[in-house]
C-alpha positions in Angstrom: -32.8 24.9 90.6 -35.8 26.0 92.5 -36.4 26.3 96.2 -37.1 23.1 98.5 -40.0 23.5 100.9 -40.2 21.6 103.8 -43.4 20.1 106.4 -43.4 18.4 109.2 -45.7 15.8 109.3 -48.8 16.0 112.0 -49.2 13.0 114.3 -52.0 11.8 112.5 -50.4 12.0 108.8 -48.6 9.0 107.4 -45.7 8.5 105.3 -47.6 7.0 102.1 -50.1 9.9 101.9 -47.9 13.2 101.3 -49.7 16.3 100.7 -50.3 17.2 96.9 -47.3 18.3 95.1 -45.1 16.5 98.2 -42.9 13.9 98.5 -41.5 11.7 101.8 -38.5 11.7 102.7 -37.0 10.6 106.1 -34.9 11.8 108.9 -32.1 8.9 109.0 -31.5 9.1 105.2 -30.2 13.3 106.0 -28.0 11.5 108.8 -26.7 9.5 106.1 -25.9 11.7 103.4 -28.7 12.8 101.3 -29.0 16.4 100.1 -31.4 18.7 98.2 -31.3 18.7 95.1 -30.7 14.7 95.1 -26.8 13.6 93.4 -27.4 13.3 89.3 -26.1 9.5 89.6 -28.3 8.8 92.9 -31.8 10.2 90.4 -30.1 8.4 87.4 -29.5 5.1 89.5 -33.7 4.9 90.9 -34.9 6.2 87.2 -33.5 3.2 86.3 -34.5 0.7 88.7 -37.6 2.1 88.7 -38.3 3.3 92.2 -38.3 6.7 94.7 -35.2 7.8 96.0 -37.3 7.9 99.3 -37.6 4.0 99.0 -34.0 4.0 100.0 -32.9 2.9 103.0 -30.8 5.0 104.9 -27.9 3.0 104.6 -28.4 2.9 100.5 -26.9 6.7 100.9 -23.8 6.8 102.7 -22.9 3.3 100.5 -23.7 5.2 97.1 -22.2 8.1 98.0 -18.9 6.5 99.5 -19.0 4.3 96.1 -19.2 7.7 94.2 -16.0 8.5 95.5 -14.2 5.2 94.9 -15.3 5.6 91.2 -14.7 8.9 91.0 -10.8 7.9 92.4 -10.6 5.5 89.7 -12.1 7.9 86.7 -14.8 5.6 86.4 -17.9 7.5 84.8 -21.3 7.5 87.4 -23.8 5.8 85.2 -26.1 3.4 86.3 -24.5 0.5 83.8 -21.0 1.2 86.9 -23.4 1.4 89.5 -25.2 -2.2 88.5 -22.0 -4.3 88.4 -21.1 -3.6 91.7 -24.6 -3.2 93.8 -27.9 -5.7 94.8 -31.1 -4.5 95.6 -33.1 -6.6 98.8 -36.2 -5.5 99.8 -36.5 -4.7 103.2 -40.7 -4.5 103.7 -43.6 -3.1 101.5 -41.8 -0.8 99.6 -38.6 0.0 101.0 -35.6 -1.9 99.5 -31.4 -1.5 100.6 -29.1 -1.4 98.5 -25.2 -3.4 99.2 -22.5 -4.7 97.8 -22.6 -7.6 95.1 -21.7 -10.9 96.8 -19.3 -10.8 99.5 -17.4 -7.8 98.8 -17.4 -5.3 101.4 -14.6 -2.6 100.1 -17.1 0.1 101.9 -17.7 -0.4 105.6 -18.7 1.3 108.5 -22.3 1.5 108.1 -24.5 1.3 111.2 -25.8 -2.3 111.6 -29.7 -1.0 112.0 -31.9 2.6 112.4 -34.3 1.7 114.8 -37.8 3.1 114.0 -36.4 5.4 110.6 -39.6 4.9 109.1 -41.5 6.8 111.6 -39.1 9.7 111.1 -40.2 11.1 107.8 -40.8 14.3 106.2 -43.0 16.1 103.2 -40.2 18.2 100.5 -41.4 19.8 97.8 -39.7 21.8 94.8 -41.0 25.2 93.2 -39.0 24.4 90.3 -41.0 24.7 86.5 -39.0 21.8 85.4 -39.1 18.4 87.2 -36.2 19.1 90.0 -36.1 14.8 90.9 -35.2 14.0 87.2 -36.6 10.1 88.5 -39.7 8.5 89.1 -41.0 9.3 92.4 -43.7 6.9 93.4 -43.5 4.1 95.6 -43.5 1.2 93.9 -43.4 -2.5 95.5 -41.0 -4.0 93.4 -37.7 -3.0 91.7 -35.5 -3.6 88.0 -32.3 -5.1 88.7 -31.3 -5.8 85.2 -27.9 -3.6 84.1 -28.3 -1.1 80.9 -26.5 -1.9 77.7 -23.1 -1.5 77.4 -23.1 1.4 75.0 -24.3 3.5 77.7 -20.8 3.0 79.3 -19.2 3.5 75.8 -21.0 7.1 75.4 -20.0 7.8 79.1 -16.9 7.3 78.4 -16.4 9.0 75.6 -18.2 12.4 77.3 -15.6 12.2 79.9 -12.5 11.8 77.7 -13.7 14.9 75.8 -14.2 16.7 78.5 -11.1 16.0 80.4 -9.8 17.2 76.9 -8.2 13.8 76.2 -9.9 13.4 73.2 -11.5 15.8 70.6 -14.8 15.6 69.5 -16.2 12.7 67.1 -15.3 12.9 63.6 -18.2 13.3 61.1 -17.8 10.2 58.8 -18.4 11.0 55.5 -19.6 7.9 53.1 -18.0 6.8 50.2 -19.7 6.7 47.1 -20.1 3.0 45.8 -18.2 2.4 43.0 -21.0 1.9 39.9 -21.7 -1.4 38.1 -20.8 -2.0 34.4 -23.7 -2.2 33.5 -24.6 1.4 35.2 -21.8 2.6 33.4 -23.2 1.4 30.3 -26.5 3.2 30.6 -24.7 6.5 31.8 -22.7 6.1 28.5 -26.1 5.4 26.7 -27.4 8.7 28.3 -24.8 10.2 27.5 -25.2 9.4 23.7 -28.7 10.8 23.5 -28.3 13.7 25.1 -25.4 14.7 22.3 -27.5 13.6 19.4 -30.3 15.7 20.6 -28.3 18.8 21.7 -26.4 18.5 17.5 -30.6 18.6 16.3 -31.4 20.8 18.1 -28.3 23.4 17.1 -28.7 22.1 13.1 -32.5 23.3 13.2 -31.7 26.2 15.1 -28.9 27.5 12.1 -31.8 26.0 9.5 -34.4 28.3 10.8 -31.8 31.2 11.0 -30.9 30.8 7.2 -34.5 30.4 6.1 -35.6 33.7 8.0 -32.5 35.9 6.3 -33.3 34.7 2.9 -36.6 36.1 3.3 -35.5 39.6 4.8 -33.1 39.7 1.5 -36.3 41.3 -1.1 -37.2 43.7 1.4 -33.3 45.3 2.0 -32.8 48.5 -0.5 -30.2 48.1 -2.8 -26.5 48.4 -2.0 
C-alpha cells in the first residue's frame, strides 16, 4: 500500500472541487472511525451501492464498523450480500446519504444524535499507490443502489472462510462421466470396426503377394547351389 497525502483545504476551496488526483474526506468521519487505507468490506459495501466512501455520513462509520464486529463474533463473512440484510440507505442532502439499521432494530447504539456543521470540516487525501488504493468508485453521485447481491456471493464467501479456517479442504475437481453410447452408436462402432479388419487382411494378403512375386523373379539370377 502506498503513502496517503494529506491538504488542507484553503477558505475559498470547496468540498466538491478537490484538487486533481484528490479526494474529500471529512473531519467527523476520523472522529468516527475511518482509517487510511479504507476497511475491505467498507470499499466493497460503496462499490456496490455505487457511491464514495466520502458520501458517508459520519455516523455510517462507527455503525459499520461496530457491525463488523458483531458479524465478525458470529463468523459471519463481511460481504456486502451480510451487509444488505441488515442496513438502509436515506439520503441526507445532495449527495450525502446515512446509513442505519433495517426497520426498527437498534442492536448498535450510542451514536451521537447530530454533527453540527461536519460538512464544512473536510479534507483533500490522496494515494501514491500504482494500483487503485480505494478499490470503489469514488465520485459523488446523487443517488444510491439498494438492491442486495445474489446469494451465491454468500455461498462463495462462505466457502473461502471454511477453507481458510481449515474446516474444509479445497473444492473437489468433478470429473464427468462419459455417457453411456446408444445402440445404435454401438452398431456403427461395430461396423467400423468390421472395415477396418477387412482392409488391414488386404492389405497384409497383397503385401505377402508382392513378396512372393518379387522372389520368384530373383530365383534365375541366384548361381547354382
Amino acid at each position: 500500500m502506498g503513502k496517503f497525502e494529506v491538504v488542507l483545504p484553503h477558505p475559498d476551496e470547496r468540498a466538491h472541487r478537490p484538487p486533481p488526483g484528490f479526494h474529500t474526506f471529512y473531519m467527523n468521519q476520523i472522529e468516527m472511525g475511518l482509517r487510511f487505507p479504507i476497511p475491505r468490506f467498507i470499499a466493497a459495501l460503496c462499490h456496490h451501492i455505487k457511491i464514495s466512501p466520502s458520501q458517508l455520513a459520519p455516523n455510517s462509520y462507527s455503525f459499520l464498523l461496530a457491525l463488523a464486529v458483531l458479524l465478525s463474533y458470529h463468523k459471519l463473512p463481511l460481504i456486502p450480500y451480510i451487509f444488505m440484510q441488515l442496513i438502509q440507505i436515506k439520503r441526507l442532502g445532495p449527495g450525502k446519504f446515512y446509513i442505519s439499521h433495517k426497520g426498527d432494530h437498534t442492536y448498535i447504539k450510542g451514536n451521537p444524535s447530530s454533527h453540527k456543521g461536519w460538512m464544512s470540516r473536510f479534507f483533500y487525501i490522496k494515494c501514491d499507490s500504482m494500483r487503485d488504493p480505494w478499490r470503489c468508485e469514488m465520485h459523488w453521485r446523487d443517488n444510491v443502489f439498494t438492491l442486495a447481491p445474489r446469494t451465491p456471493e454468500l455461498l462463495r464467501a462462505m466457502q473461502e472462510e471454511a477453507r481458510a479456517s481449515g474446516e474444509v479442504g479445497p473444492p473437489k475437481k468433478t470429473t464427468k462421466k462419459r455417457k453411456a453410447p446408444s445402440s445404435a452408436e454401438k452398431e456403427i462402432r461395430r461396423e467400423r470396426r468390421k472395415k477396418c479388419g477387412s482392409t488391414a487382411r488386404r492389405k497384409t494378403k497383397m503385401e505377402g503377394t508382392s513378396g512372393d512375386w518379387r522372389w520368384r523373379r530373383l530365383l534365375p539370377l541366384l548361381p547354382p547351389s
